[in-house]
C-alpha positions in Angstrom: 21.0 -5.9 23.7 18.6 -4.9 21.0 15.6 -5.3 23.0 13.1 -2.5 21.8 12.1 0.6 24.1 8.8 0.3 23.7 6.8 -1.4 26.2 5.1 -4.5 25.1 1.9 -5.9 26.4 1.7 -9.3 26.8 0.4 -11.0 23.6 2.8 -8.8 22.3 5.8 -9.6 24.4 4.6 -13.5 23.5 4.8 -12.6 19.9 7.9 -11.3 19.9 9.5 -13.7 21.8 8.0 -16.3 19.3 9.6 -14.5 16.7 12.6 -14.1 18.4 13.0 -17.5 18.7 12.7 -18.8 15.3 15.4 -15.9 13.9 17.6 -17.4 16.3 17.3 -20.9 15.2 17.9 -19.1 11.3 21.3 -17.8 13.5 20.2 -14.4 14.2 19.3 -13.3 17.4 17.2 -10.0 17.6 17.6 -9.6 21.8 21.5 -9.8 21.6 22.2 -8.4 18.3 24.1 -11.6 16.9 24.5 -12.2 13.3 25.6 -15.6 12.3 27.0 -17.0 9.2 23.6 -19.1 7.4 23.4 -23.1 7.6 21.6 -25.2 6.1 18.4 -26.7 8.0 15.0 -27.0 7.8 12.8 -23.8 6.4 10.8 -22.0 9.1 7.4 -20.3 8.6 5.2 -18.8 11.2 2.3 -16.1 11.0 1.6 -13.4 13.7 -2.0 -12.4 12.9 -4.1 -9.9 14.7 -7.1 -7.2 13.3 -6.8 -3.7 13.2 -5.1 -2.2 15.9 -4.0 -5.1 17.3 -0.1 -4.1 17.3 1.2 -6.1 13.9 2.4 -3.2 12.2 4.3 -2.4 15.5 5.7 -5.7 15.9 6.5 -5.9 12.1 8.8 -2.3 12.7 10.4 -3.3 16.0 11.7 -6.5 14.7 13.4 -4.6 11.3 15.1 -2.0 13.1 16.6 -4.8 15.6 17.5 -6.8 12.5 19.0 -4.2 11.0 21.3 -3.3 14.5 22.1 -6.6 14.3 23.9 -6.5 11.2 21.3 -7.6 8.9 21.3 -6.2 5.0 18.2 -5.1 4.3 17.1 -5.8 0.3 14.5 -3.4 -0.6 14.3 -4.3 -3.8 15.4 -1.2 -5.8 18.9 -1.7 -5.4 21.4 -4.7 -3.9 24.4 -3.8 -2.3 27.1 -6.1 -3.2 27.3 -8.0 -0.5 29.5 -10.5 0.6 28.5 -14.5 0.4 28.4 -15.1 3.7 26.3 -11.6 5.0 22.7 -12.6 6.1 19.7 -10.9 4.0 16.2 -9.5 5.5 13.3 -8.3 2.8 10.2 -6.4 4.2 8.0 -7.2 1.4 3.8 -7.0 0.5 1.4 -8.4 -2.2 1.1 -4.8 -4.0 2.7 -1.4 -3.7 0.2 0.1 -1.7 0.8 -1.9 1.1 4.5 -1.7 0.7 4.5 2.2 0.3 2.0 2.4 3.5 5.2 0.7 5.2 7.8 2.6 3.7 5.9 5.8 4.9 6.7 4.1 8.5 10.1 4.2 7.7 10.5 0.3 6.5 11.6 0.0 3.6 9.4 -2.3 2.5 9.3 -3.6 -1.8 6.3 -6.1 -3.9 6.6 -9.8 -4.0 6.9 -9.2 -7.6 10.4 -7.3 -7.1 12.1 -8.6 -4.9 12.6 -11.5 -8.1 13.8 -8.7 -10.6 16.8 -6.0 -9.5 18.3 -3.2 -11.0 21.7 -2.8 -12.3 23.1 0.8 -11.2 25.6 2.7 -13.3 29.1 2.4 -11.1 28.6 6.4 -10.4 24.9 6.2 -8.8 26.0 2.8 -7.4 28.7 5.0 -5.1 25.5 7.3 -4.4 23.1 4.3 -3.6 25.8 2.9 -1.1 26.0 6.2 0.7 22.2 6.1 1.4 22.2 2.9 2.8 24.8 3.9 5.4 27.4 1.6 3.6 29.5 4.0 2.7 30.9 7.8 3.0 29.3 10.5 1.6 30.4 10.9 -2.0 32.8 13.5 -4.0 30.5 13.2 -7.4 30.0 15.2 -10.8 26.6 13.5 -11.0 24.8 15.5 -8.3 25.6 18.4 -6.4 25.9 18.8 -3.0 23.0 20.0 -2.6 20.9 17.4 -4.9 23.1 14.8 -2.6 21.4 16.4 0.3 17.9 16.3 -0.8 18.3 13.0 -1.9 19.2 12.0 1.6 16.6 13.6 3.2 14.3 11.8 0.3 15.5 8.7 1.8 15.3 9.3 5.3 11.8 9.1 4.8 10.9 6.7 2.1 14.3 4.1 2.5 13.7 4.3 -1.2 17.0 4.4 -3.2 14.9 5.3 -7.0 12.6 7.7 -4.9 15.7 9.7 -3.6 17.6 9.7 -6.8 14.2 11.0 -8.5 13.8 14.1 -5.4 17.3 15.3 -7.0 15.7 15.2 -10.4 16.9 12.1 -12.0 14.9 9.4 -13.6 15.3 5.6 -13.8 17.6 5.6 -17.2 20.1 8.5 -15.8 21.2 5.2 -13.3 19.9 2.0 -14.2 21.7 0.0 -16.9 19.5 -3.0 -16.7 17.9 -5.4 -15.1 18.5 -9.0 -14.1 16.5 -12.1 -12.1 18.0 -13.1 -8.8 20.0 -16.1 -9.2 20.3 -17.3 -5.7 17.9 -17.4 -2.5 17.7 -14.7 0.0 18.1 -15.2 3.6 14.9 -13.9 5.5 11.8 -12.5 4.4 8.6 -10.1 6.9 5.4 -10.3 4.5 2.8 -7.7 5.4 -0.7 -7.9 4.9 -0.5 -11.6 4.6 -4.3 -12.4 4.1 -3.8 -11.4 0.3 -1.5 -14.2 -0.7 -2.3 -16.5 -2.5 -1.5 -20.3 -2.7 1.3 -19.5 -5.6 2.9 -16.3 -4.3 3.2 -18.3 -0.8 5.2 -21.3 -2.8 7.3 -18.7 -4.6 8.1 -17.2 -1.4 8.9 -20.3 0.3 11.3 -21.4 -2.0 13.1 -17.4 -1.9 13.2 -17.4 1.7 14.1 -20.6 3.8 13.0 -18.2 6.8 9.5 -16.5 6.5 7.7 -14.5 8.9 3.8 -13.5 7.9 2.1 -10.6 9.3 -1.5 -10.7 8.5 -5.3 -10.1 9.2 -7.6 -13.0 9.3 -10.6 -11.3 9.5 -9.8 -9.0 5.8 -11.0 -10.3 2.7 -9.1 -13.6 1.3 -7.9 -13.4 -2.4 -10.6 -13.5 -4.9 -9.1 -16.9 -6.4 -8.6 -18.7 -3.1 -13.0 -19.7 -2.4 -12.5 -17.9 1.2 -9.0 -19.6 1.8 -5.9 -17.7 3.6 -2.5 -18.6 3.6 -2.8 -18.8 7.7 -5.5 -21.7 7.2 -3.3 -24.2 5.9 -0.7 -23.8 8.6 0.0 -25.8 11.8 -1.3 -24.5 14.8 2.1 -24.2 16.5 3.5 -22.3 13.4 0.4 -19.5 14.5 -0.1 -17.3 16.9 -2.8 -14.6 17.1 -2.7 -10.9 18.5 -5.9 -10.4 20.6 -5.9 -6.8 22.7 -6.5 -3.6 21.0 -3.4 -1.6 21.2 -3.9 2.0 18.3 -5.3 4.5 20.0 -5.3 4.3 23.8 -8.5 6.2 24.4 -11.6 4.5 23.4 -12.1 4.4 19.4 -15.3 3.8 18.0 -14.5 3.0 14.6 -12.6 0.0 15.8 -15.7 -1.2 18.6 -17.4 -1.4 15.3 -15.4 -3.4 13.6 -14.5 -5.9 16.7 -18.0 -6.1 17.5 -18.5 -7.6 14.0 -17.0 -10.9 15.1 -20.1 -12.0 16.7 -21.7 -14.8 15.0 -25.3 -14.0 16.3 -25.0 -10.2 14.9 -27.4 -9.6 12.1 -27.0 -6.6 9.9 -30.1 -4.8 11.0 -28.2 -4.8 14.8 -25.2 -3.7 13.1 -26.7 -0.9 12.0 -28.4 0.1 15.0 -25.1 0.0 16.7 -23.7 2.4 14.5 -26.4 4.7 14.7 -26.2 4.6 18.5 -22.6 5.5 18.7 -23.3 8.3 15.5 -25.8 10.0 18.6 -22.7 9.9 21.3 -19.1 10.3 19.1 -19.2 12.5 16.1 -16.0 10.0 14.6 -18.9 8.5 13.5 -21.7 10.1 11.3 -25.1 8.4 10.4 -25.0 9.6 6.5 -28.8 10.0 4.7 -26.4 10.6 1.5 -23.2 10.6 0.4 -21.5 13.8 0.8 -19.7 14.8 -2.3 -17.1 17.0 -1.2 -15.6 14.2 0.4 -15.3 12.5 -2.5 -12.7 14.4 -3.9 -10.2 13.3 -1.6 -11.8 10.1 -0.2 -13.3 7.7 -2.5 -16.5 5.9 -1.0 -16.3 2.2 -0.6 -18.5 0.1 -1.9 -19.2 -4.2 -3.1 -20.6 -4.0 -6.0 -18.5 -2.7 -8.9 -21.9 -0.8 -10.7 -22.4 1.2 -7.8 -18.8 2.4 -8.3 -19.4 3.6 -11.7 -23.0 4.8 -11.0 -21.2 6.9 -8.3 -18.7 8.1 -10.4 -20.7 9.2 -13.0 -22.9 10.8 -10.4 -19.7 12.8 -9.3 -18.8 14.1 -12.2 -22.7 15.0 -13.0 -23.4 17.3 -10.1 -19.8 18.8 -11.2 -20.7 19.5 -14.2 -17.9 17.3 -15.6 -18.4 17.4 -19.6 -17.8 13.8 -21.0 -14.2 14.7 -23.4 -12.3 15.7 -20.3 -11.3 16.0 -16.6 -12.0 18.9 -14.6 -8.8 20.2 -12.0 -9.4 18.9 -9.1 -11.2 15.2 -10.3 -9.9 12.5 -8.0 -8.0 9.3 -9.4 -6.7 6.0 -8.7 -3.6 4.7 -10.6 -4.3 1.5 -12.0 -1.1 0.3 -13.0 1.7 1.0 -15.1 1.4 0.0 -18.8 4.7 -0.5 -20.2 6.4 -3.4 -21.8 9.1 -5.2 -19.8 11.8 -4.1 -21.5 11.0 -0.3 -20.2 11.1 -1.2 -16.3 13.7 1.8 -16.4 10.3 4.3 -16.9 8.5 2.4 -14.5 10.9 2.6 -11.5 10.5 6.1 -12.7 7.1 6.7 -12.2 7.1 4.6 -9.1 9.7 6.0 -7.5 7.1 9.5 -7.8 4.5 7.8 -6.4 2.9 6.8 -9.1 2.3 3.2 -7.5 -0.7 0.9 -8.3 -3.5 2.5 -5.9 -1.9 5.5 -5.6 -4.8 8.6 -4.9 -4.1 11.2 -7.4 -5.8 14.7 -8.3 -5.6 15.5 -12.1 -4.4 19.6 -12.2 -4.6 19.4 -16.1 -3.6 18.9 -19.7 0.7 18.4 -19.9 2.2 20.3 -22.4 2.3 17.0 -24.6 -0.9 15.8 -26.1 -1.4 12.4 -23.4 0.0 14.2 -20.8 -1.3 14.8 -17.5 -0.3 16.9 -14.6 -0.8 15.3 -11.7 -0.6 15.7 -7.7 0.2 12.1 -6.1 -1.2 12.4 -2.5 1.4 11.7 0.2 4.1 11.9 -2.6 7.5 13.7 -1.1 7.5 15.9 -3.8 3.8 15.2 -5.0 3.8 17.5 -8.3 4.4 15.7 -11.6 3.3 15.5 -15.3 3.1 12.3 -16.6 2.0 10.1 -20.0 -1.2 9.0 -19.0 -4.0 6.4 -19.8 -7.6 8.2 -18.4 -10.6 5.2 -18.2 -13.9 6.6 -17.2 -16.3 3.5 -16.9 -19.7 4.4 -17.9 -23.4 2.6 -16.5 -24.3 -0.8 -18.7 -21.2 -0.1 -21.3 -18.6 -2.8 -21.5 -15.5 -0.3 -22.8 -14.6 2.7 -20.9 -14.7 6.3 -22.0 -11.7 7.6 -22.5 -11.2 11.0 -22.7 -7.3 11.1 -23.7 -4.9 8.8 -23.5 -0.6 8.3 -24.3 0.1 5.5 -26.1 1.7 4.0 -22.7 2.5 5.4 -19.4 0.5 5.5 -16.0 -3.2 4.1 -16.0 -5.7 5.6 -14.4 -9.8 5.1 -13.1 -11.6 7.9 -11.7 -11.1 8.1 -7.8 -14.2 8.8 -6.3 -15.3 5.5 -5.9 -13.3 2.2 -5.2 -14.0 -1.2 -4.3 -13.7 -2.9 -0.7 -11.4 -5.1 -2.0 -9.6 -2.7 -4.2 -9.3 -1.0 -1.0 -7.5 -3.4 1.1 -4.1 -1.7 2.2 -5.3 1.4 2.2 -6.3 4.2 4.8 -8.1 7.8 4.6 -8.7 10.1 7.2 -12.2 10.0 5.9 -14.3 7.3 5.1 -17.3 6.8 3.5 -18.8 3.3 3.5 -22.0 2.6 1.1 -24.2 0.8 3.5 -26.9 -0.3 0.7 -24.2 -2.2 -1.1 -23.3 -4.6 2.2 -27.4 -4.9 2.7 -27.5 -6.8 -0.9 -24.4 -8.6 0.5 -26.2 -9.9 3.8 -29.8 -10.9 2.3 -27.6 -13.0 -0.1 -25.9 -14.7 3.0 -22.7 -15.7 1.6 -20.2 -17.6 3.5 -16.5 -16.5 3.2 -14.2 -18.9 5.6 -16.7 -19.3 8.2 -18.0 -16.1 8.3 -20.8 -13.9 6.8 -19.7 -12.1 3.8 -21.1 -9.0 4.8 -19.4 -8.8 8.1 -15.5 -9.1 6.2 -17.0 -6.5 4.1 -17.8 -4.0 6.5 -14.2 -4.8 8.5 -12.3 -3.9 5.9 -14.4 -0.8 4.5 -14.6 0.1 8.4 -10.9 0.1 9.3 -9.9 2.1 6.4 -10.8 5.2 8.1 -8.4 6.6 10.4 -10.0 9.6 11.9 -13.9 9.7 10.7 -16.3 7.0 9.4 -19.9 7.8 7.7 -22.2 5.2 7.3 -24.3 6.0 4.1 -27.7 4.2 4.4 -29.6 6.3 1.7 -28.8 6.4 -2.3 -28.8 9.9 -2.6 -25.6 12.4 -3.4 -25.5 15.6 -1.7 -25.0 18.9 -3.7 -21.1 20.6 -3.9 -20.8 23.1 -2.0 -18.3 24.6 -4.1 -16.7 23.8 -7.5 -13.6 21.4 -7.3 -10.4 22.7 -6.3 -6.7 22.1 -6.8 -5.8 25.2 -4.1 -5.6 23.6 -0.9 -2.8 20.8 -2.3 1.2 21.7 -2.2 4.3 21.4 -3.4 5.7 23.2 -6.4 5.4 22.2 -10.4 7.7 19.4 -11.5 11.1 19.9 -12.2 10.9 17.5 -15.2 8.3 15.1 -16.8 8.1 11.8 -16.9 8.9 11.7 -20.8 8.2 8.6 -22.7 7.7 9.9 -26.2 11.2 8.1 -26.7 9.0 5.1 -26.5 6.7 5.7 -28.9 9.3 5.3 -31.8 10.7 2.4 -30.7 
């Protein structure tokens, strides 16, 4: 039996069994470890949704690795074994990379909606290689890597279950294995979806018609899509196809970053009490710091969280001020945030390169300085397994009341990039710092405006989400006032060594 070690409480146990039992009617059965040949039948969707803490993410994990002892292929979305008709299919998947790299950090290797419809073709060589990882087949006798490269790509994968991300910790990039690319043709089998409240109506019917078996794992109390009014996937569901996570499970001593955000689910709670709340437990827990201004050494690794998008730029620019940033370039040591990778579709090849280095839409960076190719940047991609790398880059600095951003250099394509030191709440869903600093002032101009958002004050899903973002420490900025540096920004306390090899797309340029 495949039942997992861990011991369940009992909205958990519930959920589980819930779950168990619909994989069973799709013909496999997570307790036993049976794998069935697919039928055709009915398609089955249910959402397990919980807030933070509540055990999801758990849940989510426990049921891969029994799928996967079961028999199941997992498709992750950067390479496809070639399976046979008849083996059943699981996908881990999430609305953007962030969330899916959070996941794959966890050891699931989890891929984007987007994806999962688009697969690479791997040269027959790497293909060998690719199989290997998965555990599909022996370890390989190859001219392509050495031993030793064959070793660090396993342990690359070990930890991300990232085929591209493994092949790139030997020092390959995306065109050294990848012949092309091609749509999936026919339906997969069974699909997990994290951080479910961020679907939308259309990526929910896409999905559906994918996966004839989906299972959504989601927060109702986060911020719905910004094109839904207020509306979550979860709404429009049948009560029986729901079923809701209600005890507090991270953190077995008492954690007062998430009394805060639980006790934001009372309807009578005005902002003024909320407030008074967190200064009370600022007096008893120092995990949580009444802030008279935002502290700008933080920022550098931490950007503050705010609603409104001028405060982000006025906060940026404030950064960079009290730095003494000059306007034509980046200091070592200025905090970014990738925006996206901006490359034509017929160069996914480069971007499966830069992804598979981190280099992920909302993935934190700190710029170390100029490459040696004017557009280049070297770069240091936080929580990257080998986090060093110099890439073309696309720098926007948004200025106060100016429609265009400054930019202080730019490649013709390659990774975009905003400046880090300030983010959205929204922009912020899926991620988490050890650190964070919410701008208070911003969620007051929320709450006098008293905007509704799927029964519930505005303000409030604001403050959840900004609030469960930090891990370890939350400060509550109530002032608008920005500390002095300490120090100048630094690039010493970050590891790992130089890049092996840039992420060259001059090549592109001439095409």
């Amino acid at each position: 039996m495949n039942v997992p070690s861990i011991t369940f409480s009992p909205d958990q146990a519930e959920a589980w069994d819930r779950a168990a039992s619909m994989l069973r009617e799709a013909g496999v059965d997570p307790d036993e470890g049976l794998c069935l040949p697919a039928k055709d039948g009915p398609s089955r969707v249910m959402g397990l949704m919980g807030k933070a803490g509540s055990g999801k993410t758990l849940l989510l994990a426990e049921l891969y690795k029994a799928m996967e002892a079961a028999g199941v292929e997992i498709v992750s979305g950067d390479f496809e074994s070639r399976r046979k008709r008849e083996k059943r299919t699981l996908a881990v998947l999430a609305p953007t990379n962030k969330a899916a790299s959070v996941l794959r950090m966890r050891g699931v290797p989890a891929t984007t909606i987007h994806r999962i419809l688009y697969t690479p073709v791997y040269d027959p060589e790497y293909e060998r290689i690719a199989e290997w990882l998965m555990g599909n087949d022996e370890k390989p006798e190859t001219e392509a890597l050495t031993p030793e490269a064959l070793d660090r790509a396993f342990a690359a994968y070990e930890v991300h279950k990232s085929v591209p991300a493994a092949l790139a910790s030997a020092g390959l990039r995306g065109s050294d294995f990848i012949t092309g690319w091609k749509r999936r043709e026919e339906p997969l089998d069974i699909g997990f979806v994290d951080e479910s409240s961020m679907l939308d109506d259309r990526q929910f019917e896409d999905l559906k018609e994918i996966f004839p078996t989906l299972l959504l794992f989601g927060d109702p109390a986060q911020l719905a899509p910004v094109n839904q009014s207020g509306r979550m996937v979860f709404d429009a569901m049948k009560d029986s196809q729901r079923l809701e996570l209600h005890r507090i499970h991270r953190q077995e001593a008492d954690n007062p970053i998430l009394d805060l955000a639980h006790a934001l689910a009372d309807p009578a709670l005005e902002f003024q009490d909320f407030e008074r709340m967190v200064e009370d437990k600022a007096r008893t827990d120092d995990r949580v710091v009444w802030g008279q201004r935002v502290e700008v050494d933080l920022m550098a690794r931490s950007p503050v969280l705010v609603w409104r998008n001028a405060t982000r730029i006025r906060l940026i620019n404030a950064f960079r001020a009290v730095h003494g940033a000059p306007e034509t370039e980046l200091l070592e040591g200025e905090p970014l945030i990738c925006d996206g990778i901006e490359l034509p579709v017929k160069h996914r090849k480069k971007r499966l390169d830069l992804e598979a280095r981190g280099l992920i839409k909302g993935a934190q960076v700190i710029y170390l300085g100029p490459g040696r190719k004017p557009g280049f940047s070297r770069l240091h991609v936080m929580g990257a397994l080998e986090p060093q790398v110099s890439a073309a880059s696309i720098v926007k600095i948004e200025k106060p009341d100016e429609e265009e951003p400054f930019i202080p250099f730019a490649a013709r394509m390659g990774a975009a990039f905003l400046h880090g030191a300030a983010v959205t709440i929204h922009k912020a869903q899926g991620s988490q710092w050890e650190n964070v600093q919410v701008f208070a002032p911003d969620l007051f101009v929320a709450a006098r405006m008293g905007r509704i958002e799927a029964g519930q004050q505005l303000w409030k899903r604001l403050a959840y989400v900004a609030i469960t973002r930090a891990s370890d420490r939350l400060y509550w900025i109530v002032r608008n006032r920005l500390s002095k540096p300490t120090g100048p920004l630094r690039v010493d306390d970050l590891g790992g060594k130089p890049a092996p090899l840039a992420l060259d797309m001059t090549d592109l340029e001439t095409e």
